[in-house]
Biotite code that builds the C-alpha atoms (Angstrom):
import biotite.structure as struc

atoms = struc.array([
    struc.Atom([-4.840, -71.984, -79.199], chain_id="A", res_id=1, res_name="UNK", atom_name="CA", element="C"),
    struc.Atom([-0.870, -72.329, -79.372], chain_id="A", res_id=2, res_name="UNK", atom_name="CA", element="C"),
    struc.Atom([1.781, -69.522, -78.638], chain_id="A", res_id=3, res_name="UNK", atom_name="CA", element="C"),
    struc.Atom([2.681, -70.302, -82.352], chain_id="A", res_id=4, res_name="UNK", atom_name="CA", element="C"),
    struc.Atom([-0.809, -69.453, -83.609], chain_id="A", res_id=5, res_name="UNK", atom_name="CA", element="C"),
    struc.Atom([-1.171, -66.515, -81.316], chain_id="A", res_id=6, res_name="UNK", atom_name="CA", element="C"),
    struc.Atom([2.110, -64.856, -82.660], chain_id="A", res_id=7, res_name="UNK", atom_name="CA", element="C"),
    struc.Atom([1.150, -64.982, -86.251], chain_id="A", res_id=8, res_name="UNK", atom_name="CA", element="C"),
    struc.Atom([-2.396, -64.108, -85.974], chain_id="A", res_id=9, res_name="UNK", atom_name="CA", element="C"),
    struc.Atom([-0.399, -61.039, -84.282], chain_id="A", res_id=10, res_name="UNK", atom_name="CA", element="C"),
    struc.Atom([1.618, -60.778, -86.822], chain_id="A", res_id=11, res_name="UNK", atom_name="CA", element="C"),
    struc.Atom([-1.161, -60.667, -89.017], chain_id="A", res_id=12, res_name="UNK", atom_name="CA", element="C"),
    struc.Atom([-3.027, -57.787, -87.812], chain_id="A", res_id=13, res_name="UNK", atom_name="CA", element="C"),
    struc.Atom([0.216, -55.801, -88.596], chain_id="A", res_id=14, res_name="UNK", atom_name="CA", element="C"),
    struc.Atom([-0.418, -56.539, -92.506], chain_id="A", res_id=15, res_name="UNK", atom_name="CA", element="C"),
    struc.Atom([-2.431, -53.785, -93.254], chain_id="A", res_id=16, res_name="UNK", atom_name="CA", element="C"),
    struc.Atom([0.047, -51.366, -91.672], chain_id="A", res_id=17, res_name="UNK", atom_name="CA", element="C"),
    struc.Atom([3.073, -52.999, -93.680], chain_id="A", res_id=18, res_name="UNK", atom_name="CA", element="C"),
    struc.Atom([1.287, -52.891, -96.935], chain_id="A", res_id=19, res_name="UNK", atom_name="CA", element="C"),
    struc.Atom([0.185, -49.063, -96.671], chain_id="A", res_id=20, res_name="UNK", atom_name="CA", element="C"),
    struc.Atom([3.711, -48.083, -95.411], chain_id="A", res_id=21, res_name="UNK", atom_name="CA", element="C"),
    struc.Atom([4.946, -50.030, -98.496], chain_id="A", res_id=22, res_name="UNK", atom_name="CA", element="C"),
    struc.Atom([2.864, -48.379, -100.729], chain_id="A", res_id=23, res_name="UNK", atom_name="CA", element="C"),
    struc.Atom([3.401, -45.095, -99.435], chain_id="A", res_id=24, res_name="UNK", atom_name="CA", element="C"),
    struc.Atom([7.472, -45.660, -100.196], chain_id="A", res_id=25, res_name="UNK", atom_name="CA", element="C"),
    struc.Atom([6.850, -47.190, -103.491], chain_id="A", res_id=26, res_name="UNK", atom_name="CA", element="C"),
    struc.Atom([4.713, -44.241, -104.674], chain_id="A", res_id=27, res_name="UNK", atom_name="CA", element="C"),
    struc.Atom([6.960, -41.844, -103.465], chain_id="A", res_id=28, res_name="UNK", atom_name="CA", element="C"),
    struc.Atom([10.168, -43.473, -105.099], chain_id="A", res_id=29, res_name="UNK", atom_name="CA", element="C"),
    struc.Atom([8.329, -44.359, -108.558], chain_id="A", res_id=30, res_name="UNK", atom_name="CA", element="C"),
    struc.Atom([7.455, -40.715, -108.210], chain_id="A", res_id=31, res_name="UNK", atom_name="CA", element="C"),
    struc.Atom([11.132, -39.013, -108.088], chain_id="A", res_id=32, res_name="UNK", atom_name="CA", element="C"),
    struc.Atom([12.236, -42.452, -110.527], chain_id="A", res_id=33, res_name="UNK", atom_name="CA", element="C"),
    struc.Atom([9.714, -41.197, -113.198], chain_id="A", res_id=34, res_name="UNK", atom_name="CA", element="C"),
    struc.Atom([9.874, -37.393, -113.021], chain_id="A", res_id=35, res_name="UNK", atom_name="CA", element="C"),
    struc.Atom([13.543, -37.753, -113.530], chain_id="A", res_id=36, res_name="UNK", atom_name="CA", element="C"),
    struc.Atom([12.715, -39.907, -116.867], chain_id="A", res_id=37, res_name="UNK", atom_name="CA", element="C"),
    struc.Atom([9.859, -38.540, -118.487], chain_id="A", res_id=38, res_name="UNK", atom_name="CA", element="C"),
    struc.Atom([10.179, -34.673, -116.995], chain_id="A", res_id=39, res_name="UNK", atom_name="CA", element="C"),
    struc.Atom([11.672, -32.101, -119.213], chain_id="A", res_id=40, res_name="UNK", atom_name="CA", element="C"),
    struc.Atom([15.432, -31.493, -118.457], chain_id="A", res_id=41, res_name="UNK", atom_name="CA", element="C"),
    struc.Atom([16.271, -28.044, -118.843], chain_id="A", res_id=42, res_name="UNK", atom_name="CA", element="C"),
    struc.Atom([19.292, -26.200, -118.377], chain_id="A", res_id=43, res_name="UNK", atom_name="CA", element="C"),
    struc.Atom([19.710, -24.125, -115.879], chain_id="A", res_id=44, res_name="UNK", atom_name="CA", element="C"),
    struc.Atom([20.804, -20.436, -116.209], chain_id="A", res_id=45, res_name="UNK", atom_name="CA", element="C"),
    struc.Atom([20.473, -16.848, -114.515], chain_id="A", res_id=46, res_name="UNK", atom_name="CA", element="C"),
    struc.Atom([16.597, -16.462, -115.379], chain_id="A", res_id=47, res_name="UNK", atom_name="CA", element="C"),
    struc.Atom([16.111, -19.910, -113.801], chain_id="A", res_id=48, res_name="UNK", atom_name="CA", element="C"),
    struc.Atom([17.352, -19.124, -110.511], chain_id="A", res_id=49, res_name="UNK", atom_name="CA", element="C"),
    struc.Atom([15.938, -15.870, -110.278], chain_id="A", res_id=50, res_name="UNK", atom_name="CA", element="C"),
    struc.Atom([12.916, -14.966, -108.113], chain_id="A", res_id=51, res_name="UNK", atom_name="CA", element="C"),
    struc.Atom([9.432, -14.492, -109.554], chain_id="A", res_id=52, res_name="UNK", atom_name="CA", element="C"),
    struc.Atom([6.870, -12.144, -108.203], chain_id="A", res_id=53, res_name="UNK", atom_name="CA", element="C"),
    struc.Atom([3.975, -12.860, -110.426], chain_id="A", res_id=54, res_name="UNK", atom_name="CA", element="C"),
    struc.Atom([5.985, -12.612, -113.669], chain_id="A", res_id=55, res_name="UNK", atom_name="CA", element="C"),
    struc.Atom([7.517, -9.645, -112.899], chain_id="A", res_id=56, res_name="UNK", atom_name="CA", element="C"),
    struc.Atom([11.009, -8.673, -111.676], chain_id="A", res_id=57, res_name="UNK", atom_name="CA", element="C"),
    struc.Atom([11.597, -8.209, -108.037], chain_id="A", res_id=58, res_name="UNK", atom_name="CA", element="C"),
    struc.Atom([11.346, -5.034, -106.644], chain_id="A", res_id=59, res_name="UNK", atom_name="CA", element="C"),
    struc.Atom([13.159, -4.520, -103.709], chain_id="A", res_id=60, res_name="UNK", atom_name="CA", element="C"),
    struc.Atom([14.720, -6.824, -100.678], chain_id="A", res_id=61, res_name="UNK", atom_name="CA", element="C"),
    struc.Atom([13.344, -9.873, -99.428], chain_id="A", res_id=62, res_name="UNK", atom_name="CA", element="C"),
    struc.Atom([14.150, -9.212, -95.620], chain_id="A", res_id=63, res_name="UNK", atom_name="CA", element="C"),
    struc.Atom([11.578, -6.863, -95.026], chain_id="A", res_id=64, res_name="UNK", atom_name="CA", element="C"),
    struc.Atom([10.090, -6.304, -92.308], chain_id="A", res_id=65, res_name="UNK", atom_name="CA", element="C"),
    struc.Atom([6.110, -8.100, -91.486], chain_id="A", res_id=66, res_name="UNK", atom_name="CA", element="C"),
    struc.Atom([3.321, -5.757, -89.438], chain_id="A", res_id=67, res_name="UNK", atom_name="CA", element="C"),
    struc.Atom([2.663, -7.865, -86.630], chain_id="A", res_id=68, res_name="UNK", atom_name="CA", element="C"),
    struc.Atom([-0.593, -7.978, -87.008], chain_id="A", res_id=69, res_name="UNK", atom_name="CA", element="C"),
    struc.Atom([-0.477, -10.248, -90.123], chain_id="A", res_id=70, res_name="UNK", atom_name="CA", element="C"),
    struc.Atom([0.454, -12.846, -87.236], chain_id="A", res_id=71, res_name="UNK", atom_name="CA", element="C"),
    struc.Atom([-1.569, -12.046, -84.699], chain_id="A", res_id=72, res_name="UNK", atom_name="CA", element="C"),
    struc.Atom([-4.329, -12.843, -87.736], chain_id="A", res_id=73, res_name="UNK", atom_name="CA", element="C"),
    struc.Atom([-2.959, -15.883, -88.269], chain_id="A", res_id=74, res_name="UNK", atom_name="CA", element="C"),
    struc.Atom([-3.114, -16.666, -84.470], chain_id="A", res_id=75, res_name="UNK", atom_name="CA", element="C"),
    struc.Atom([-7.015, -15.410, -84.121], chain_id="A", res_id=76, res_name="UNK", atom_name="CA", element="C"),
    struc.Atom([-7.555, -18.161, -87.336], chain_id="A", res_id=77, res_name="UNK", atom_name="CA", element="C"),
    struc.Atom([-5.422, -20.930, -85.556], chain_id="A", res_id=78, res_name="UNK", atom_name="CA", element="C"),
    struc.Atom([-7.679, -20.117, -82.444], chain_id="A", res_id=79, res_name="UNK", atom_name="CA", element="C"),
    struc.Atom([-11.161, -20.610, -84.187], chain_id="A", res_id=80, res_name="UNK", atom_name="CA", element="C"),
    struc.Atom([-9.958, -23.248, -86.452], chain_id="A", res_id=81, res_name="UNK", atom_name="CA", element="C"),
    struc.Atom([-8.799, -25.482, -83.172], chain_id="A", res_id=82, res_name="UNK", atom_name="CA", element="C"),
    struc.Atom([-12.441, -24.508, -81.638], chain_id="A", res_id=83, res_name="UNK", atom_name="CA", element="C"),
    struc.Atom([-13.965, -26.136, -84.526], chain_id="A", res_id=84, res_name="UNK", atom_name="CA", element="C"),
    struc.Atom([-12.288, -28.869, -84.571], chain_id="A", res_id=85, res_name="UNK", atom_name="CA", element="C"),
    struc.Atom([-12.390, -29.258, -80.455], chain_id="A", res_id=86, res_name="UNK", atom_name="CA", element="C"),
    struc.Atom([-16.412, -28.703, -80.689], chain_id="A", res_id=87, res_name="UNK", atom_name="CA", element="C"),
    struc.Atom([-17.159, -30.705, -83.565], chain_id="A", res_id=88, res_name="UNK", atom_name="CA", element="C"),
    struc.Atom([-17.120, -34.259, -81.564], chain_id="A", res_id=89, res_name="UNK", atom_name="CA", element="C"),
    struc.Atom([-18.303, -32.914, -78.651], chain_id="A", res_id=90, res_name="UNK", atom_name="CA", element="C"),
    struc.Atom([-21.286, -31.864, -80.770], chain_id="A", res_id=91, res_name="UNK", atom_name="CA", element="C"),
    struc.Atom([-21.849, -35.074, -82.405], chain_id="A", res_id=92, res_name="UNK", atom_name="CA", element="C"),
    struc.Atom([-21.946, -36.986, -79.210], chain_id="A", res_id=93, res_name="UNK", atom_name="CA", element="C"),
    struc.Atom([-24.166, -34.378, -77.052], chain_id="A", res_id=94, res_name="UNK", atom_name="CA", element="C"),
    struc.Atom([-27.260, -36.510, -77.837], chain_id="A", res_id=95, res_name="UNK", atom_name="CA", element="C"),
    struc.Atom([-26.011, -39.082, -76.468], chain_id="A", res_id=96, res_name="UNK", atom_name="CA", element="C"),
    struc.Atom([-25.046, -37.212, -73.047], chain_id="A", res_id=97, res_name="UNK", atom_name="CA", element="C"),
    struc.Atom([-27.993, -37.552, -70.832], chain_id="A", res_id=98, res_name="UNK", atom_name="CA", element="C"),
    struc.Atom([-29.232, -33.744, -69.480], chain_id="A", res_id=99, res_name="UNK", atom_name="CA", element="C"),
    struc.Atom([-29.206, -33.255, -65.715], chain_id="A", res_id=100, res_name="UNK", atom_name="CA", element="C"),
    struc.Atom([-26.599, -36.308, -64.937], chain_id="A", res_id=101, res_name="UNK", atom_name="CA", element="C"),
    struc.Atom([-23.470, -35.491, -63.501], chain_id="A", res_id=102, res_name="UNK", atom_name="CA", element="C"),
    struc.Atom([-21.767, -36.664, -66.918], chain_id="A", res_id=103, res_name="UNK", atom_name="CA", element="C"),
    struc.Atom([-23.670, -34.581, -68.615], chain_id="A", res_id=104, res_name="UNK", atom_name="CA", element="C"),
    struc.Atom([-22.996, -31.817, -66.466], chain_id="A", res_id=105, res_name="UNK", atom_name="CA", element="C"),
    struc.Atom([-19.461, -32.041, -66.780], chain_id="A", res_id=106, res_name="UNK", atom_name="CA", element="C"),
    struc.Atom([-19.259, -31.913, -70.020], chain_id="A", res_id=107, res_name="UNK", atom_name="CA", element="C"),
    struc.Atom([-21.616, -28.560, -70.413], chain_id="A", res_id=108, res_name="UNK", atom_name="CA", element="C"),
    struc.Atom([-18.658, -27.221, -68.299], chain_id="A", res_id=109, res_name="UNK", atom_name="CA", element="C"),
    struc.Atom([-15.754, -28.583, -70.042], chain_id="A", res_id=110, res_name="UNK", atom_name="CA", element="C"),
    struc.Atom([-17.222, -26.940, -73.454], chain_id="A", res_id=111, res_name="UNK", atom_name="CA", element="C"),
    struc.Atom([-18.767, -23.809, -71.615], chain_id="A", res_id=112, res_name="UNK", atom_name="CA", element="C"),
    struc.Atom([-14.422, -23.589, -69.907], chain_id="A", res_id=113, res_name="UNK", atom_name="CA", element="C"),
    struc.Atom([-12.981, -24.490, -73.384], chain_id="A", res_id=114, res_name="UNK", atom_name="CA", element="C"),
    struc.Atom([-15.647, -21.606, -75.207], chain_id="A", res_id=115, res_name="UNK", atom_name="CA", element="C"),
    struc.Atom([-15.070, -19.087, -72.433], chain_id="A", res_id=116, res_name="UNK", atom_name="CA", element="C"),
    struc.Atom([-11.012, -18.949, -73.314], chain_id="A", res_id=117, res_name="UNK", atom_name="CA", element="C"),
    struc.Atom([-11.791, -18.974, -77.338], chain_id="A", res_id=118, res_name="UNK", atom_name="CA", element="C"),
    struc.Atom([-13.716, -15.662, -76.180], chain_id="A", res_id=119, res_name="UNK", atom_name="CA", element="C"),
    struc.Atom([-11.199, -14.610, -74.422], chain_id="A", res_id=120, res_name="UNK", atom_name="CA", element="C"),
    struc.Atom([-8.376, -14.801, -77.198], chain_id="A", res_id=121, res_name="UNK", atom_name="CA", element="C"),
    struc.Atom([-10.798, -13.247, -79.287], chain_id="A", res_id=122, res_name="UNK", atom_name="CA", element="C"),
    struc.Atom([-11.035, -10.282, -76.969], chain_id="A", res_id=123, res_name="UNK", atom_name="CA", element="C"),
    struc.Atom([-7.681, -10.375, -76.693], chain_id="A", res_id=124, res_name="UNK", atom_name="CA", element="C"),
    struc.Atom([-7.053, -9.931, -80.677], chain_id="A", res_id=125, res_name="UNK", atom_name="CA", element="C"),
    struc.Atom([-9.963, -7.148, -80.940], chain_id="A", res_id=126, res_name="UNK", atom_name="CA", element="C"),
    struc.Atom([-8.132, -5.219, -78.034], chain_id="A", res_id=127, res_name="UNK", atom_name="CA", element="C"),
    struc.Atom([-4.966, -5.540, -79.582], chain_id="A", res_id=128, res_name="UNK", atom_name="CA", element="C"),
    struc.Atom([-6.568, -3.940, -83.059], chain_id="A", res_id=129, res_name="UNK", atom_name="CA", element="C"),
    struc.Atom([-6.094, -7.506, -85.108], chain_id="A", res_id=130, res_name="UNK", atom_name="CA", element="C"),
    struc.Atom([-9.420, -6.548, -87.040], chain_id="A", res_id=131, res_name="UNK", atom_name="CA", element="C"),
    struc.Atom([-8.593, -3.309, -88.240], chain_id="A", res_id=132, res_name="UNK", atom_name="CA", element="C"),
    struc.Atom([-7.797, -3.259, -91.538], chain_id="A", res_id=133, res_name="UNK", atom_name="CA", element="C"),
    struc.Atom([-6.313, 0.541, -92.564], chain_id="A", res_id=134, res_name="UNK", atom_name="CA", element="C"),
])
């Protein structure tokens, strides 16, 4: 095989990426092309720029001020959510981890280490009263 060959069979196995990148353009521009011709043009006006809260009129400021514990929820979800998604392949290839062998080992401790600290954060979050909904 030639260098010329070599380069385009390269070349080649870069098609599939050039073809979805194009596509992924060309939707998005026929998308904002055809919105702006077949979407309803309306004018604009003072109801149009106004904030909505479900239909009604807004009833006070938008800068107020957030409990923190509506974050630290959202951190105690972000912590669970990454477990799952940490301990889903390392479930699906545990069969094929042979018990006793010092692979196998490792790995029991690697996922025992990464559950121990997901306990921990959880502890965390119950000490700091993220569960308590008054």
């Amino acid at each position: 095989m030639n260098a010329a060959t070599l380069a385009a069979s390269e070349r080649s196995s870069y098609l599939p990426i050039g073809l979805i990148l194009v596509m992924a353009i060309g939707f998005a521009a026929a998308d904002i092309f055809l919105s702006r011709i077949i979407g309803p043009s309306r004018p604009g006006g003072v109801v149009k720029g106004q904030t909505c809260e479900c239909g009604m009129n807004p009833v006070g400021t938008a800068r107020k001020r957030f409990n923190v514990r509506f974050y630290l929820i959202a951190m105690v979800f972000l912590v669970f959510d990454v477990e799952i998604v940490f301990l889903y392949p390392w479930v699906a290839t545990f069969p094929n981890l042979q018990p006793g062998t010092e692979e196998g080992l490792l790995w029991l401790g690697r996922i025992f280490f990464f559950l121990f600290t997901t306990v921990v954060a959880y502890l965390y979050g119950f000490r700091k009263g993220v569960f308590k909904f008054d």
